[in-house]
C-alpha positions as a Markdown table, in Angstrom:
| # | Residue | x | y | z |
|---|---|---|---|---|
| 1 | Unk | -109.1 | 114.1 | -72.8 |
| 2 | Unk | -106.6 | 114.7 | -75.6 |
| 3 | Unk | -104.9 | 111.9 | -77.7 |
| 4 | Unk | -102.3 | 113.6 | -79.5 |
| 5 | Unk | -103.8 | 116.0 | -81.0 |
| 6 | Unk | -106.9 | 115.6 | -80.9 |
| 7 | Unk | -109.9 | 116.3 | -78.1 |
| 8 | Unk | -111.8 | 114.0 | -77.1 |
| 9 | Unk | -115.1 | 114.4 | -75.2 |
| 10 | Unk | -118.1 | 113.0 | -73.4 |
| 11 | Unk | -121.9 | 114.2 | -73.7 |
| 12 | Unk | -123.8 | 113.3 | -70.6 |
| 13 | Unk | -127.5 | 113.3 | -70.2 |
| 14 | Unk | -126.7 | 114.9 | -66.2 |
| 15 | Unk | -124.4 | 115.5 | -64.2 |
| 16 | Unk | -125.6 | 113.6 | -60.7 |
| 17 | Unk | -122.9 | 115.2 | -58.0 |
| 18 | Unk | -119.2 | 116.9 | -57.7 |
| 19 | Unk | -117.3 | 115.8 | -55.0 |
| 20 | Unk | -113.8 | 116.2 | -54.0 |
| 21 | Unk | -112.5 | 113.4 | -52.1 |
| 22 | Unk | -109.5 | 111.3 | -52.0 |
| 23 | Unk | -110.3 | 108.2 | -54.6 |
| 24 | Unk | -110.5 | 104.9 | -52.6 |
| 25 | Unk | -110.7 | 101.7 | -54.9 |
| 26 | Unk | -113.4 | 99.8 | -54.2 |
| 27 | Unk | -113.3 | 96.3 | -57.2 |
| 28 | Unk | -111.8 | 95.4 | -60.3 |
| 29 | Unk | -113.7 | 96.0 | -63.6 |
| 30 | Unk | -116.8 | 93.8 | -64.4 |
| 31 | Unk | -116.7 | 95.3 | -67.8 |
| 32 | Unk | -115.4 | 97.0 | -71.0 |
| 33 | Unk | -115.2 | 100.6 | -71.0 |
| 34 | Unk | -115.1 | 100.6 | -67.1 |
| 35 | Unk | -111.1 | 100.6 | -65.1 |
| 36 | Unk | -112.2 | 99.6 | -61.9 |
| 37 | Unk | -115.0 | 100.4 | -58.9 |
| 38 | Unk | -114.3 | 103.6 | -56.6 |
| 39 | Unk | -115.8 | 104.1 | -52.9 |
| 40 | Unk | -117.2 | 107.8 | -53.6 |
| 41 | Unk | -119.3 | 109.2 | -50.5 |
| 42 | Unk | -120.2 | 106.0 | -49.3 |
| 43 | Unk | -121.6 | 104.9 | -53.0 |
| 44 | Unk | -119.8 | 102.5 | -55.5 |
| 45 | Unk | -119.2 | 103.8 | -58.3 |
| 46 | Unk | -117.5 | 103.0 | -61.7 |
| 47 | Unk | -114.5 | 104.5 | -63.0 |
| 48 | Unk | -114.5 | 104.9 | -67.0 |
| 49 | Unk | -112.3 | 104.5 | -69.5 |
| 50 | Unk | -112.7 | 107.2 | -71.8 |
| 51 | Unk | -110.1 | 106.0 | -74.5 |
| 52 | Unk | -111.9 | 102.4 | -74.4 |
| 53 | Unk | -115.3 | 104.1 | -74.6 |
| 54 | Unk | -113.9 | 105.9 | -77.7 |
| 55 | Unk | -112.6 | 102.6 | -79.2 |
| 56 | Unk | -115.6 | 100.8 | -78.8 |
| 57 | Unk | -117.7 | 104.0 | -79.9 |
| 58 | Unk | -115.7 | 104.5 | -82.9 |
| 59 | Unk | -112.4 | 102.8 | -83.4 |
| 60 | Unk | -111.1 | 104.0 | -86.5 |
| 61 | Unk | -111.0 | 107.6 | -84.8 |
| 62 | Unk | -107.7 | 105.9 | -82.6 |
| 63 | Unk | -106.6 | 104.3 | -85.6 |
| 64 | Unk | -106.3 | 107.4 | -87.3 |
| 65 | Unk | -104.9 | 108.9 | -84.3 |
| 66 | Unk | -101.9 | 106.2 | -84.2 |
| 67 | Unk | -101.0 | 106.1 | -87.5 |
């Protein structure tokens, strides 16, 4: 993800599956950091936020980046 201009990224223990599929939403959001529940191969799954990850990981980083 970039936010101007900087990159943002995620580190990820593993990497469970690739799929291409169409994206079929499945709920709303139980919590922060997450937009909303997908139907992916028959499993729900949860959609993230990566910009509310960041702000809840670090928020001055978007500050900075708003400013």
């Amino acid at each position: 993800m970039e936010l101007r201009e900087r990159r943002i990224g995620l580190v990820v223990e593993c990497i469970l599956d690739i799929v291409e599929e169409p994206l079929a939403i499945a709920g709303h959001a139980t919590r922060s950091g997450i937009l909303y529940l997908a139907a992916i191969q028959g499993q729900v799954t949860e959609i993230i936020d990566i910009q509310k990850i960041v702000q809840i990981a670090n928020p001055y980083l978007l500050e900075s980046i708003n400013s």
